[in-house]
BANUKOL-96044 format. One record per residue (C-alpha): residue in three letters; z, y, x. Coordinates in steps of 0.05 Angstrom, whole numbers. Layout:
BEGIN
+-----+--------+--------+--------+
|  aa |      w |      v |      u |
+-----+--------+--------+--------+
| ALA |      Z |      Y |      X |
...
+-----+--------+--------+--------+
This chain:
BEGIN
+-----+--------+--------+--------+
|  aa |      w |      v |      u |
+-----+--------+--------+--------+
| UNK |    556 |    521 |   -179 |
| UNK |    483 |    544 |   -163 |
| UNK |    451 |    498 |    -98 |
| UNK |    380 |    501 |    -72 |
| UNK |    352 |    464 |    -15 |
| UNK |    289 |    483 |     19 |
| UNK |    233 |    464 |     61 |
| UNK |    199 |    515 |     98 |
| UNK |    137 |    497 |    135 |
| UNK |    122 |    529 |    215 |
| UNK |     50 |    527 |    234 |
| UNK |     21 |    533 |    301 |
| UNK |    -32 |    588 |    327 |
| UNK |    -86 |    526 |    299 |
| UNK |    -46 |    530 |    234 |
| UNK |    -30 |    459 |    243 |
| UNK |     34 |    444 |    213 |
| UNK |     95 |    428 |    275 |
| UNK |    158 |    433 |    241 |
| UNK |    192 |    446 |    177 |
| UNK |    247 |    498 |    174 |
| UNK |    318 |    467 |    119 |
| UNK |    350 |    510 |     86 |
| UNK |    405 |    513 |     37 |
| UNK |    417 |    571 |     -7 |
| UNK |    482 |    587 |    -52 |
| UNK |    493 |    644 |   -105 |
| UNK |    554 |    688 |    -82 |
| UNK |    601 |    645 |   -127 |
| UNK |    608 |    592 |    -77 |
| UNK |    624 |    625 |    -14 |
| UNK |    606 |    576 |     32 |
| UNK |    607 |    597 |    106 |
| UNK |    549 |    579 |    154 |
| UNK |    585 |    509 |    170 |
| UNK |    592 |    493 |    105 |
| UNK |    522 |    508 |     96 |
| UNK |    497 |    463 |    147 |
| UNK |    541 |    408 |    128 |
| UNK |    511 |    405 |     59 |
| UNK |    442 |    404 |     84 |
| UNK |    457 |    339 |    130 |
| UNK |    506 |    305 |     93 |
| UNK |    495 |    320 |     16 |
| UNK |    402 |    310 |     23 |
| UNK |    393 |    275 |     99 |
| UNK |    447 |    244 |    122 |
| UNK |    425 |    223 |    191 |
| UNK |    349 |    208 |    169 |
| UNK |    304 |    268 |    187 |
| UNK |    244 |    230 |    170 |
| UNK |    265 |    232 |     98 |
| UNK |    249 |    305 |     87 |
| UNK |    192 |    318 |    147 |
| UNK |    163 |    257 |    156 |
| UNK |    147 |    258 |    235 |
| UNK |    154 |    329 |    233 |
| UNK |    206 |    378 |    272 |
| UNK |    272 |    399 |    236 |
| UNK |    295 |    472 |    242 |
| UNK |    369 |    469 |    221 |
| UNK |    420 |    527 |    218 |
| UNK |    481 |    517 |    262 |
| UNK |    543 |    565 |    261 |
| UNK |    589 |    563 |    327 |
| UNK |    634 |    508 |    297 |
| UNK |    583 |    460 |    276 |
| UNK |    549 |    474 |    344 |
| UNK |    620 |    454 |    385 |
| UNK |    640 |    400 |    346 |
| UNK |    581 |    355 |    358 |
| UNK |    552 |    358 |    286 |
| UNK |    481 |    360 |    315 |
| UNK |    495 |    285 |    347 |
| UNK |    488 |    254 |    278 |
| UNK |    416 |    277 |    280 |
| UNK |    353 |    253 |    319 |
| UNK |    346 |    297 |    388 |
| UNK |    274 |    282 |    382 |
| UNK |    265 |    320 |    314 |
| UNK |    318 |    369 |    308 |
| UNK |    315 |    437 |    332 |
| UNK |    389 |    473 |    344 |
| UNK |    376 |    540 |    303 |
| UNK |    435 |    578 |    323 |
| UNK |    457 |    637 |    273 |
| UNK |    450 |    708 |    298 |
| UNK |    519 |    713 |    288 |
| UNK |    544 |    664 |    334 |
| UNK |    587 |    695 |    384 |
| UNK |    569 |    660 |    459 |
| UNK |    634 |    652 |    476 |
| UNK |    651 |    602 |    540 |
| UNK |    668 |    541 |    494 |
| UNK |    601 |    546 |    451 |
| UNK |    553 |    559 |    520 |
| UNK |    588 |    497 |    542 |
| UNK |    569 |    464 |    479 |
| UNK |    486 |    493 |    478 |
| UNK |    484 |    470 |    558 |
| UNK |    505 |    397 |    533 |
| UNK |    458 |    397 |    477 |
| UNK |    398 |    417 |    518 |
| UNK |    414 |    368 |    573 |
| UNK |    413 |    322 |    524 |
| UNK |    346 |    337 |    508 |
| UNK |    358 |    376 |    438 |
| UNK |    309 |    435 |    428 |
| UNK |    347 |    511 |    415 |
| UNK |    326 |    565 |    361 |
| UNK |    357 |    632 |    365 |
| UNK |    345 |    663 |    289 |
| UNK |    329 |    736 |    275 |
| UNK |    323 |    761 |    338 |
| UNK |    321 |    841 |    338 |
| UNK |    309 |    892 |    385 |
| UNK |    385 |    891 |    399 |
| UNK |    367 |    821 |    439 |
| UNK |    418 |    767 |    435 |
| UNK |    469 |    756 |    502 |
| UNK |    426 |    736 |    572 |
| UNK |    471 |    673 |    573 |
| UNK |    436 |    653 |    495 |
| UNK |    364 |    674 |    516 |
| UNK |    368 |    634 |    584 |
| UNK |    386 |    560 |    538 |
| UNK |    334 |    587 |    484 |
| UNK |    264 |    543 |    477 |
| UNK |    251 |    587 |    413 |
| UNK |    261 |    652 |    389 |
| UNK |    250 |    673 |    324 |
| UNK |    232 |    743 |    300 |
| UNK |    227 |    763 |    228 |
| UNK |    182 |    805 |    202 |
| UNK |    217 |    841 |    144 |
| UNK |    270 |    856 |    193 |
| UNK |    231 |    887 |    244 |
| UNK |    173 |    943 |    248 |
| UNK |    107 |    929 |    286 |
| UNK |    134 |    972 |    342 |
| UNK |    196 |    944 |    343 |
| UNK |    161 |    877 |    343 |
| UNK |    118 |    894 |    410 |
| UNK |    189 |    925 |    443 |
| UNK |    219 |    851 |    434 |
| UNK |    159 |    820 |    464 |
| UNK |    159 |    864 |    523 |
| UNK |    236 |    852 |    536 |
| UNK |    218 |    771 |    528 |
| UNK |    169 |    759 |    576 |
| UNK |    214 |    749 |    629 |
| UNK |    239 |    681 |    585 |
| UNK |    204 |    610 |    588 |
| UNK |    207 |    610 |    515 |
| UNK |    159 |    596 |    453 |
| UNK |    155 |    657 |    402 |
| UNK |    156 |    644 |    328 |
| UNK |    135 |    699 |    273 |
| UNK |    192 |    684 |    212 |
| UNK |    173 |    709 |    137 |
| UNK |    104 |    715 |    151 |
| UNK |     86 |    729 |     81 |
| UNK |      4 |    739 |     83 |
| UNK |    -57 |    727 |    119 |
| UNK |    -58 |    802 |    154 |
| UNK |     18 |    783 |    179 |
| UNK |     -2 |    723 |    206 |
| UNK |    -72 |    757 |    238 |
| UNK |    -27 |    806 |    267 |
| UNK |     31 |    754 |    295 |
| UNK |    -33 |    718 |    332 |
| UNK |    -55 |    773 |    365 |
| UNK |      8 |    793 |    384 |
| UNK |     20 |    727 |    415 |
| UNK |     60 |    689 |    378 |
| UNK |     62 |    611 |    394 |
| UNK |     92 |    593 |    316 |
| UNK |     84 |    619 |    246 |
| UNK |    130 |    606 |    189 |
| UNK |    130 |    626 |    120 |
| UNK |     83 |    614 |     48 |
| UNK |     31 |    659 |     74 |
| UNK |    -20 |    598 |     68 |
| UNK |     -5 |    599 |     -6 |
| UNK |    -19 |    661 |    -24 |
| UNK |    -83 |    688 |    -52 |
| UNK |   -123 |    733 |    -10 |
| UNK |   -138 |    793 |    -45 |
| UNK |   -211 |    817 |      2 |
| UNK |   -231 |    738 |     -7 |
| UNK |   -213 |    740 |    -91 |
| UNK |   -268 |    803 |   -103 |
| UNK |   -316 |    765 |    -55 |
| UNK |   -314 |    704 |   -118 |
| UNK |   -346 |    655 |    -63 |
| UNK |   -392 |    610 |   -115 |
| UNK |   -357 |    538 |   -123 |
| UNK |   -411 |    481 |    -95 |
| UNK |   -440 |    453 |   -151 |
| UNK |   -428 |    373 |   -132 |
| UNK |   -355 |    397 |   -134 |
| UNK |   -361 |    440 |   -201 |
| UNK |   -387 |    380 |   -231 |
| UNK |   -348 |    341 |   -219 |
| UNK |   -283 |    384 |   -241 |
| UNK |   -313 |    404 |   -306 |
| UNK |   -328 |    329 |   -325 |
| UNK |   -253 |    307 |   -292 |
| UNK |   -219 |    357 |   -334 |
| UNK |   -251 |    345 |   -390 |
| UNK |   -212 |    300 |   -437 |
| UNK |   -266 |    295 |   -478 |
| UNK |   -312 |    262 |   -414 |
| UNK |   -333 |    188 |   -431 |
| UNK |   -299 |    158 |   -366 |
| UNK |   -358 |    116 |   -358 |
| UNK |   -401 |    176 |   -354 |
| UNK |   -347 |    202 |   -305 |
| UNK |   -357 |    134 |   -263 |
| UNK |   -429 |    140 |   -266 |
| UNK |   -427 |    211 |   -224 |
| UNK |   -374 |    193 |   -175 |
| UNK |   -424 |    131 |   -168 |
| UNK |   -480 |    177 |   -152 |
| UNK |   -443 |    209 |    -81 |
| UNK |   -431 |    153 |    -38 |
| UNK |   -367 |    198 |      8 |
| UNK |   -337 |    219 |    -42 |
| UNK |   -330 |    155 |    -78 |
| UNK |   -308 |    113 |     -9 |
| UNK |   -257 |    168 |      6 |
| UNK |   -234 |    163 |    -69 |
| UNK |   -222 |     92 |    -59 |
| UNK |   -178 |    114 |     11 |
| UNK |   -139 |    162 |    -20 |
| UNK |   -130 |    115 |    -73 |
| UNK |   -101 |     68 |    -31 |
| UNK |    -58 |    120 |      5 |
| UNK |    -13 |    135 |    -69 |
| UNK |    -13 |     63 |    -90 |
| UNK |      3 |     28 |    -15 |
| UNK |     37 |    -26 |    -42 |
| UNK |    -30 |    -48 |    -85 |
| UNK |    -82 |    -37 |    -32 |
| UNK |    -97 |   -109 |    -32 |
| UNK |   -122 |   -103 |   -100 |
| UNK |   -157 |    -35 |    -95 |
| UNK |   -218 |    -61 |    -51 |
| UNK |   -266 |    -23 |    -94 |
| UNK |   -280 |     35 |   -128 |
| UNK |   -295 |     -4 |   -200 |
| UNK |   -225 |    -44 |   -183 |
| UNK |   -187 |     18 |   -177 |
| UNK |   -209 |     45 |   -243 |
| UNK |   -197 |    -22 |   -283 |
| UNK |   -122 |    -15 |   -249 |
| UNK |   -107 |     44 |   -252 |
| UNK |   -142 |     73 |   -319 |
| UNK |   -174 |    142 |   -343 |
| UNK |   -106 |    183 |   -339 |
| UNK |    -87 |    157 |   -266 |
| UNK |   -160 |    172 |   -239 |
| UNK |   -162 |    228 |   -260 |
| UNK |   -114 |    267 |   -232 |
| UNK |   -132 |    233 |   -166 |
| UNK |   -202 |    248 |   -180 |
| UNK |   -179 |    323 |   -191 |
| UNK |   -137 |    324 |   -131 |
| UNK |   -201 |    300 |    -82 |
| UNK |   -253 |    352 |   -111 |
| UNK |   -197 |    410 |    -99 |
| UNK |   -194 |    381 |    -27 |
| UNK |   -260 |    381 |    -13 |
| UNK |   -273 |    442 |    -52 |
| UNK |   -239 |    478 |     -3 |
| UNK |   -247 |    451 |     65 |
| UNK |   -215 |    486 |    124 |
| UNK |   -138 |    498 |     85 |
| UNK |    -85 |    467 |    119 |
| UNK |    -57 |    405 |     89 |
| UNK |      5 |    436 |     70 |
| UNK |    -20 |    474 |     21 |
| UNK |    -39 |    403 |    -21 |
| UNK |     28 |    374 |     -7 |
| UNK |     52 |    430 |    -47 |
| UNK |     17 |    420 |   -103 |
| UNK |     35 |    353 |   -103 |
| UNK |    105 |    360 |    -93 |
| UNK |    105 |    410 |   -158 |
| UNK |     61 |    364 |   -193 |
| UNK |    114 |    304 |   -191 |
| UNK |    171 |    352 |   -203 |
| UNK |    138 |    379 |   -268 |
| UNK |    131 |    307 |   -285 |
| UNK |    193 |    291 |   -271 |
| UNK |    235 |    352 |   -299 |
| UNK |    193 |    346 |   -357 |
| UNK |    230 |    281 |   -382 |
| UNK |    296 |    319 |   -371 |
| UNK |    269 |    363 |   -443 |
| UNK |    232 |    317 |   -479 |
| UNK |    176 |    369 |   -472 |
| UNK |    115 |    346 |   -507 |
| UNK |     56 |    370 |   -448 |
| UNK |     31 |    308 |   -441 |
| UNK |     41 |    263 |   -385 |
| UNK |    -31 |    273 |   -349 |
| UNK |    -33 |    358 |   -362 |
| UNK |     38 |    357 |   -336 |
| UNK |     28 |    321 |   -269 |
| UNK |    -43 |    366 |   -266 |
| UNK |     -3 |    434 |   -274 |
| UNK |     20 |    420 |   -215 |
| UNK |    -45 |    410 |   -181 |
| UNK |    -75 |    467 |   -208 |
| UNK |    -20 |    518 |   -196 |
| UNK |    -41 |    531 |   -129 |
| UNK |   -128 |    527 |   -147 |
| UNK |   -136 |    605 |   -140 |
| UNK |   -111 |    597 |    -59 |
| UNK |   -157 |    533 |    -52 |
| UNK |   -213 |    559 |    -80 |
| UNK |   -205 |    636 |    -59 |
| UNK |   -218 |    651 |   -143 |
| UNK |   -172 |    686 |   -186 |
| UNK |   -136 |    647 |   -241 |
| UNK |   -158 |    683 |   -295 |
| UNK |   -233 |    675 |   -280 |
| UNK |   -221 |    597 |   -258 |
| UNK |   -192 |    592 |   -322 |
| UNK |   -250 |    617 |   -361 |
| UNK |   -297 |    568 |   -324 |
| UNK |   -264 |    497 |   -336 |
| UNK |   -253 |    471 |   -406 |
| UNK |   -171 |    462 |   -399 |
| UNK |   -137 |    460 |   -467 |
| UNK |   -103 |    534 |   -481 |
| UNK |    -27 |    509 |   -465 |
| UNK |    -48 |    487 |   -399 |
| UNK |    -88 |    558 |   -379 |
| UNK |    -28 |    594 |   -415 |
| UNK |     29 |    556 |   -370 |
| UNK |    -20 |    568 |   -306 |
| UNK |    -26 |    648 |   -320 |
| UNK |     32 |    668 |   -359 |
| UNK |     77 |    603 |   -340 |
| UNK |     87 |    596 |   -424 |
| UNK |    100 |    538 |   -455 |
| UNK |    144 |    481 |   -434 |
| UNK |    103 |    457 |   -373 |
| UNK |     94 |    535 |   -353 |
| UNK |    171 |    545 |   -364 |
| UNK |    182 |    485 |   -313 |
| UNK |    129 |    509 |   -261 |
| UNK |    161 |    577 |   -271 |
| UNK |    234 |    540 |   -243 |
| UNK |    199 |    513 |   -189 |
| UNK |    162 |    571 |   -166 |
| UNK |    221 |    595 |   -162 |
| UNK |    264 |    549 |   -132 |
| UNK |    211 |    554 |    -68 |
| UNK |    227 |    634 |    -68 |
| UNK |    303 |    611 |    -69 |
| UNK |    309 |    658 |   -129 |
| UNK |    373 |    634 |   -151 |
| UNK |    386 |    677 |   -211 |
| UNK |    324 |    661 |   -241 |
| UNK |    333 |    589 |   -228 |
| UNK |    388 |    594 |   -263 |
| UNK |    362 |    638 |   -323 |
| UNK |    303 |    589 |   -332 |
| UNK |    348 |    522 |   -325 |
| UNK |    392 |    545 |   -377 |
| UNK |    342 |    565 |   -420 |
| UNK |    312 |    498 |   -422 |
| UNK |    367 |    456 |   -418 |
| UNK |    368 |    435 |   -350 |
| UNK |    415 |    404 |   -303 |
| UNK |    417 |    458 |   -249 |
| UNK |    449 |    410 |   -201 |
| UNK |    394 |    363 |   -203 |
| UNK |    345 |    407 |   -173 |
| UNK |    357 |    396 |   -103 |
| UNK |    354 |    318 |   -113 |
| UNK |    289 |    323 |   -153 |
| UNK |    253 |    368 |   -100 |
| UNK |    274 |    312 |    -36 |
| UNK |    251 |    257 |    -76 |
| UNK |    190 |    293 |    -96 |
| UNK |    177 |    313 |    -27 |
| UNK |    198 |    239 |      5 |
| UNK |    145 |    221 |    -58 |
| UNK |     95 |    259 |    -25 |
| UNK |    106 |    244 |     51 |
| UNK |     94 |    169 |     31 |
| UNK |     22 |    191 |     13 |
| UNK |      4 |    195 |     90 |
| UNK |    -49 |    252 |     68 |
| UNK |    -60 |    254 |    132 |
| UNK |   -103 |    197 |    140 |
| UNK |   -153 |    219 |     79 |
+-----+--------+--------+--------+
């Protein structure tokens, strides 16, 4: 049996991050209606702890007609979750009853995939959302929806926006929310423009990546730049929370922690800093696939050592941070040849492993599948890998850096 769970983030018009979208995804095998569905996402990866998946974040959770009547929504914080109900939910008397409850009791409602053929007056009059997508709908299409909306006190959200001219296009259309891996995405005008790397930060990569960098040398330069050192030491203190008593200094930290564990972290910061102005989302993703290599990576016995494995992860998503191509990143920095061939051509063990996990984010189930069985890999234990990466991740509290 093939299961995927998802975490979708939704942006606002600042591109700061509101709300995470869960989904659950079977292959046609399973059959599951949209109850069942929702009933796997909260009782098989939450149970009634939002927080464990989005942090202090929203929750956008699919609800069918049953699971909206029966008071499965109760189990779940009012102040996080928002009610998506299913564009096939029928408003019938019982389930309007059921929406006007919810709502008085101060739960927020989503109506999904909205079309031009808008949903019943009695829906869009409970609604605090609506959600359009945009590989269901044509621009004009788009703007006939708006026009029939204004009349509703309601926020608009633009679903499966999928680049930045989407999104550019959803903002001036006046949308209030954004959703979809747009952010994460190279830019194909800003890739030909090759916008030069500072060199403080090129530096500083080239000697990090280096294996062959004599870590006091390495010391010595972070030494030399005063910020980035003190915000080393905070970040530092961030991943290993339960230590910051011991990590009062930069000198400490690397006596702790070693050359392998600095330097990913090291890594991490000049990527960060290299490309000021991306949301923070986009890091949390890397992060999230950086522990999951590292942790799938034990399920084969594969031999990319532990360091390249966890920086894989980091680096998958360096063409979007620094606006470069892949190819011509790879040329600059002195990575050893598995770790540029798993990033390009996703060869090798590592690159077979970031290959499942890109596609476990697209919800490409067959591939998934192809790719798990190919490497001996416990399908099933997917789902649980990605929420403890992702609980892994939230405990970070980036946002403080």
């Amino acid at each position: 049996m093939k299961r995927l769970l998802g975490r979708q983030p939704i942006f606002n018009r600042e591109m700061q991050l509101v709300a995470y979208e869960l989904l659950y995804r079977t292959d046609k095998d399973e059959k599951l209606d949209a109850k069942s569905k929702t009933l796997q996402v909260i009782n098989h990866y939450i149970g009634n702890d939002l927080s464990k998946v989005v942090a202090d974040k929203k929750a956008f959770i699919n609800f069918s007609a049953e699971t909206i009547v029966n008071n499965t929504t109760l189990v779940l914080n009012k102040e996080q979750l928002v009610i998506e109900v299913l564009e096939d939910v029928v408003p019938t008397e019982e389930v309007i009853i059921a929406l006007k409850r919810l709502k008085k009791l101060g739960y927020a409602i989503a109506l999904d995939d909205v079309t031009a053929e808008l949903p019943a007056q009695s829906l869009l009059e409970l609604a605090d959302i609506i959600k359009i997508d945009f590989t269901l709908t044509t621009e004009s299409e788009r703007q006939q929806i708006l026009e029939q909306l204004k009349v509703y006190d309601v926020l608009l959200l633009a679903e499966k926006v999928e680049n930045m001219k989407e999104f550019a296009q959803a903002r001036r259309n006046q949308f209030d929310l954004f959703q979809g891996y747009f952010f994460a995405r190279p830019d194909l005008l800003l890739l030909g423009q090759h916008k030069p790397l500072a060199i403080k930060h090129l530096n500083f990569l080239v000697a990090a990546i280096n294996a062959n960098t004599d870590f006091e040398y390495l010391l010595e330069m972070i030494e030399m730049h005063e910020d980035f050192k003190q915000q080393l030491v905070k970040l530092l203190n961030l991943v290993f929370y339960y230590r910051q008593n011991q990590l009062q200094s930069f000198r400490c930290a690397c006596m702790i922690l070693g050359y392998a564990e600095m330097r990913r972290w090291i890594v991490f910061l000049v990527l960060r800093r290299a490309s000021k102005g991306k949301p923070l989302e986009l890091y949390k993703i890397a992060l999230i696939r950086a522990k999951m290599i590292e942790m799938l990576r034990t399920e084969v016995n594969a031999p990319c050592p532990y360091h390249d494995s966890f920086l894989i992860g980091i680096f998958s998503l360096m063409d979007v941070m620094l606006e470069h191509d892949m190819r011509d990143l790879m040329q600059q920095f002195p990575l050893p040849d598995e770790v540029k061939r798993a990033l390009i051509n996703s060869e090798g063990n590592c690159g077979k492993i970031l290959g499942i996990i890109r596609a476990y984010e697209n919800s490409d189930l067959n591939k998934v599948a192809a790719l798990t069985k190919s490497m001996q890999i416990n399908q099933e234990k997917l789902p649980y890998i990605y929420v403890a990466a992702l609980e892994w991740v939230e405990t970070l509290k980036l946002e403080q850096l």
